[in-house]
C-alpha positions as CSV (number, residue, x, y, z in Angstrom):
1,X,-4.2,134.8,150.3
2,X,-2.1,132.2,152.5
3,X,-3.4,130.6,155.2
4,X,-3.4,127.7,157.6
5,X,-5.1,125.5,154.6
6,X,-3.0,126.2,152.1
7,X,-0.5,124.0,153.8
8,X,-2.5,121.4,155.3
9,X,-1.5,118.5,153.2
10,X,2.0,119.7,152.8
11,X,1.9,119.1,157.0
12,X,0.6,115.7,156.8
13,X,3.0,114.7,154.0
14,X,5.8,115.8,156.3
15,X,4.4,114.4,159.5
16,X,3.5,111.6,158.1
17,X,6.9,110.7,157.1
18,X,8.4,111.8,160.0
19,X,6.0,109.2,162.3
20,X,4.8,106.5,159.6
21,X,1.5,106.9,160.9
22,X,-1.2,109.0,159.3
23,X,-3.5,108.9,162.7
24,X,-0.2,110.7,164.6
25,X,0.5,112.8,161.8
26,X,-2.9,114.2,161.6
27,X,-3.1,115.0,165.5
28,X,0.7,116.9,164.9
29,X,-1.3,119.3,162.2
30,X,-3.8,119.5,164.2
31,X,-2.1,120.8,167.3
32,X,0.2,122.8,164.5
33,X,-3.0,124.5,163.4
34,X,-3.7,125.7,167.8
35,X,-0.1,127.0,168.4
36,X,-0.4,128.8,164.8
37,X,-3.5,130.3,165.9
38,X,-2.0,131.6,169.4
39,X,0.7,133.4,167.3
40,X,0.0,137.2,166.5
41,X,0.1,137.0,163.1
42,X,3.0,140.3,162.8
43,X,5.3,138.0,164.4
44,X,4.5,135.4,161.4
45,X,7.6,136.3,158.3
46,X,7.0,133.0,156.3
47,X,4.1,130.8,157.1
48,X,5.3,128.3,155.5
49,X,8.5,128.1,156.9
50,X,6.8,128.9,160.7
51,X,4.5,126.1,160.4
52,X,6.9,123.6,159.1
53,X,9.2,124.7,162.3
54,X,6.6,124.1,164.9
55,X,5.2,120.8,162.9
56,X,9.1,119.3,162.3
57,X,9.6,119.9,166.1
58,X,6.1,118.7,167.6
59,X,6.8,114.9,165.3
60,X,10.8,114.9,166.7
61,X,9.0,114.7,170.3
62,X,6.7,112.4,169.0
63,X,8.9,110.4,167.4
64,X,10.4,109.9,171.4
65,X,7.9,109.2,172.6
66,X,6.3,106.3,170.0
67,X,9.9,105.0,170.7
68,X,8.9,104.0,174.3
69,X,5.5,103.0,173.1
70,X,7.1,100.6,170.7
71,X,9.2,98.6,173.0
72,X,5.1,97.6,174.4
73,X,4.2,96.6,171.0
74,X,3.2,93.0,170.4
75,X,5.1,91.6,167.8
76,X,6.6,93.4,164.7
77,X,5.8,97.3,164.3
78,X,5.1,98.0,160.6
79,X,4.0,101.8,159.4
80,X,-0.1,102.8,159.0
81,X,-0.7,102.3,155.1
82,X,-2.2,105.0,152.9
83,X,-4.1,104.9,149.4
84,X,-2.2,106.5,146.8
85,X,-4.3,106.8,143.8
86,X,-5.1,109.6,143.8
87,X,-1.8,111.5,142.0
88,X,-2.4,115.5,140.4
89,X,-2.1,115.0,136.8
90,X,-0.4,117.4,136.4
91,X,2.6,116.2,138.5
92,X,5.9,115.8,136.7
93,X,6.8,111.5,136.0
94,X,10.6,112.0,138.0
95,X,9.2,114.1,141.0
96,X,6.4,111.5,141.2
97,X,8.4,108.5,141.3
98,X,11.0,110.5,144.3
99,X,7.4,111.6,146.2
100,X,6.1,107.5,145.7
101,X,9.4,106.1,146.7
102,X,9.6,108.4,149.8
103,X,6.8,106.9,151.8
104,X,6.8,103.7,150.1
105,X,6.7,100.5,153.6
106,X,10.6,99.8,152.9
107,X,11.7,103.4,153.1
108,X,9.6,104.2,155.9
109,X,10.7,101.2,157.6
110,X,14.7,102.2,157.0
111,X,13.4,106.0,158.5
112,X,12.8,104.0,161.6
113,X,16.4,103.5,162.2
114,X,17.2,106.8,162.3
115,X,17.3,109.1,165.7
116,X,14.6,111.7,165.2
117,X,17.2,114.5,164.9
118,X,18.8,112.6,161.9
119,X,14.8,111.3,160.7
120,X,14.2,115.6,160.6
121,X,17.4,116.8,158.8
122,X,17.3,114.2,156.2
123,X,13.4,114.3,155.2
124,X,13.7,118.2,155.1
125,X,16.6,118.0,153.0
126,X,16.3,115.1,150.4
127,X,12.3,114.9,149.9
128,X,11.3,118.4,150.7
129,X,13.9,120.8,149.7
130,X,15.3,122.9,152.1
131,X,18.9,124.0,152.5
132,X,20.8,123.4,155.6
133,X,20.7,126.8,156.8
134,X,16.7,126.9,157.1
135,X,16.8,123.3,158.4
136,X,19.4,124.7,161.0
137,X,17.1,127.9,161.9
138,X,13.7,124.9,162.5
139,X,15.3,122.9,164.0
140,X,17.6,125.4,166.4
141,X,20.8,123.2,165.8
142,X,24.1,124.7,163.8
143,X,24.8,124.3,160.1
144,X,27.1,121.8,160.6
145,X,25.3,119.7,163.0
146,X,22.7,119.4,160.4
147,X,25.4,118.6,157.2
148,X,26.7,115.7,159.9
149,X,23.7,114.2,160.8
150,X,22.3,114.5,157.1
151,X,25.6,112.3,155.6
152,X,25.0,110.1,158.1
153,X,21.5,109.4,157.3
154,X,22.1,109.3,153.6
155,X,25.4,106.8,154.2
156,X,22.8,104.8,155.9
157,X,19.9,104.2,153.9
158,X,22.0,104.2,150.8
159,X,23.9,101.0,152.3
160,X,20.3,99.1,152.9
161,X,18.2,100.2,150.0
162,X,17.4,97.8,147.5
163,X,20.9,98.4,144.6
164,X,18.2,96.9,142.0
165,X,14.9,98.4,142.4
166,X,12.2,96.7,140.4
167,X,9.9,98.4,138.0
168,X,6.6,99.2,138.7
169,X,5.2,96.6,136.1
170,X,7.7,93.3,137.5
171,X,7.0,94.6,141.2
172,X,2.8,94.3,140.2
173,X,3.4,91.1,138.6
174,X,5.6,89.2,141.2
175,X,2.4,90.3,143.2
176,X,-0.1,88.8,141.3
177,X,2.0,85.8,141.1
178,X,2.2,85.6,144.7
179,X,-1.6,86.2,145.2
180,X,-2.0,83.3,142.5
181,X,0.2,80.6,144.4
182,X,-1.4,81.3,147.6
183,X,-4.8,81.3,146.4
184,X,-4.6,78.2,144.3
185,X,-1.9,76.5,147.0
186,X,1.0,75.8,144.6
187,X,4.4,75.9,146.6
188,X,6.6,75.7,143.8
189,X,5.1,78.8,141.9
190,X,5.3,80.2,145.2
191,X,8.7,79.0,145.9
192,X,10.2,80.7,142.8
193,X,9.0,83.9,143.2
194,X,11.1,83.8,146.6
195,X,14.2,85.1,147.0
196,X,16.6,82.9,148.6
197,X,17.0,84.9,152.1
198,X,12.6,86.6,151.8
199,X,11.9,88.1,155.3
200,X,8.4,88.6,156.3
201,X,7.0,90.3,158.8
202,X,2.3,90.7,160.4
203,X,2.2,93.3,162.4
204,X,-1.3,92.6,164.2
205,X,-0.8,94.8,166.9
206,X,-1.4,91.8,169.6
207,X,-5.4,92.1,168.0
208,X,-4.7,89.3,165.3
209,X,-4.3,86.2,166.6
210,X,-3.1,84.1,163.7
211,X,-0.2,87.3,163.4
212,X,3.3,85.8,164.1
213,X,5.3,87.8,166.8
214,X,8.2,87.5,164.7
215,X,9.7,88.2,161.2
216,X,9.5,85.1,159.3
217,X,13.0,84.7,157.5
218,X,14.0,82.4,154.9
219,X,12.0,80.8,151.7
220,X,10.6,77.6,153.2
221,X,9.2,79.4,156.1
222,X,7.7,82.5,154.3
223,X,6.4,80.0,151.9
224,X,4.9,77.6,154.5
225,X,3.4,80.6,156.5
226,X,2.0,82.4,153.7
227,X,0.3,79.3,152.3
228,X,-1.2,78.7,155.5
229,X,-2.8,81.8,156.6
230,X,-5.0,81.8,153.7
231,X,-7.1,79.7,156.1
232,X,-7.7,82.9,158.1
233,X,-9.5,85.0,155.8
234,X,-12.3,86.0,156.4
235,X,-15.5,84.1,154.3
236,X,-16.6,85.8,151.3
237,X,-13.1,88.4,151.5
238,X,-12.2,89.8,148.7
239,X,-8.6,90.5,147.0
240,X,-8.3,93.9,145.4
241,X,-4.6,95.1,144.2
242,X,-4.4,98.7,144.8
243,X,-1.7,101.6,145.3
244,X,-0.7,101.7,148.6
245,X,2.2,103.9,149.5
246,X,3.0,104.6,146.0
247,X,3.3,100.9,145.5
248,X,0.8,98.1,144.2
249,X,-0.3,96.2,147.3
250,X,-3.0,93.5,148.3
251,X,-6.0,94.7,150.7
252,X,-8.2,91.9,151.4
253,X,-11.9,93.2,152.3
254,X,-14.7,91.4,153.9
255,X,-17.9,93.0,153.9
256,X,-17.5,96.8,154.7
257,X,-14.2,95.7,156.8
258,X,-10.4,95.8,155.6
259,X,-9.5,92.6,156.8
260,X,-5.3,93.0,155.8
261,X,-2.9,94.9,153.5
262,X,0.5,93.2,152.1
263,X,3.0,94.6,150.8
264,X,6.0,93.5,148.9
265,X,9.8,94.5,148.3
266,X,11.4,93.6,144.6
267,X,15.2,93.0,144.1
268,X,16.8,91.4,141.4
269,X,13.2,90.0,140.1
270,X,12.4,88.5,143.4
271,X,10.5,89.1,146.6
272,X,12.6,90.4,149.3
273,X,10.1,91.5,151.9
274,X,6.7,90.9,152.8
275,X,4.7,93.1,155.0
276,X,1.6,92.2,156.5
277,X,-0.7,95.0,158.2
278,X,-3.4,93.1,159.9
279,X,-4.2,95.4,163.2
280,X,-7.2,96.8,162.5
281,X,-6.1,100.2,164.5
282,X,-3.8,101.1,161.5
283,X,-6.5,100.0,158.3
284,X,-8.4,103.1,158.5
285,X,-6.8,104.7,155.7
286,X,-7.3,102.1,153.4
């Protein structure tokens, strides 16, 4: 028998790629899961399709408004990072790799570029599935609207994603490596792993002091900056590597408290990107 539940983590997958933030996302099932309940349930033809309607259009207005919010923000806004670990054996290797790539911190991050209309069409269509016409019928625009803003979306992110994505082993051991030079101090290690043009970016959320307000850009400086925060940890923190967003990552722990999470970006066997998530509003998950 379907109901509300069977769907529940379907929602948050959806919402939370829609918003790149799991505490939004769950508040958009959430208030999903009242509206369904106000709904005579003859009215109801597919639940799943109903709920995905009223979810899809509840994150587009949400998606407005964290726009607005954003231009508050202090310093870089990065996406709320979620363990991944935990994958149903079951699950077949190539639909794995699509589900891990499709909330991994880069992809979310090109996401943010899009409107929310063209954020909606695009999720829908490329990670979960749907044809155009249902995608037309949730989200009350034509067929062809839809088809528009879907090559648009795909033209985009195909023009920034990495050309040479690394595999999962090199992008784990350029993390290690990284992990190593900072811990032990060694520039040059650290230098190589570098790419030429590294961008890297602490969102702190204005609660991190030692966060910079800026992306860091180049390899001296994302060299020089990394090297010196190490100073910042916490005493006694810990470095565990773990699966964040479908990725390995860094989470540094002191005590009971997730002090930071970093994230890294492979192309052509080199760091690209480095994210740091240091506001303690957005470790929860973690």
């Amino acid at each position: 028998m379907e109901s509300f539940e069977t769907y529940r983590t379907y929602l948050f997958s959806i919402a939370y790629r829609m918003l790149g933030s799991a505490m939004d996302a769950e508040d958009m099932v959430q208030e999903t899961y009242l509206r369904y309940q106000t709904t005579p349930p003859e009215t109801i033809h597919s639940l799943k399709a109903f709920l995905t309607t009223i979810l899809t259009r509840l994150c587009m207005d949400q998606l407005q408004l964290a726009r607005r919010k954003r231009e508050q923000y202090v310093g870089p806004w990065l996406p709320e990072p979620i363990l991944t670990t935990t994958t149903p054996a079951s699950e077949d290797p190539a639909e794995r790799v699509e589900r891990e790539e499709s909330i991994s911190m880069a992809f979310l991050m090109l996401l943010e570029q899009l409107q929310p209309f063209e954020r909606a069409v695009f999720l829908l269509r490329e990670v979960f599935g749907y044809d155009f016409a249902e995608i037309a019928t949730m989200l009350d625009k034509s067929e062809a609207a839809c088809r528009r803003s879907f090559s648009r979306a795909k033209k985009h992110l195909a023009e920034h994603r990495p050309r040479f994505p690394a595999s999962a082993q090199t992008h784990r051991q350029l993390l290690s490596g990284y992990f190593q030079a900072v811990q032990t101090g060694e520039t040059t290690a650290l230098m190589n792993l570098l790419s030429e043009d590294v961008t890297l970016w602490a969102d702190g959320g204005g609660k991190v002091k030692q966060a910079a307000l800026r992306p860091i850009a180049g390899r001296d400086a994302v060299a020089r900056f990394s090297l010196g925060t190490k100073r910042f940890w916490p005493e006694n923190s810990r470095v565990e590597l773990e699966e964040v967003n479908g990725q390995a990552a860094l989470i540094i722990r002191a005590g009971g408290q997730v002090f930071s999470v970093l994230t890294i970006e492979v192309e052509e066997g080199r760091i690209q990107a480095i994210r740091i998530i240091a506001n303690p509003d957005k470790l929860a998950r973690v």
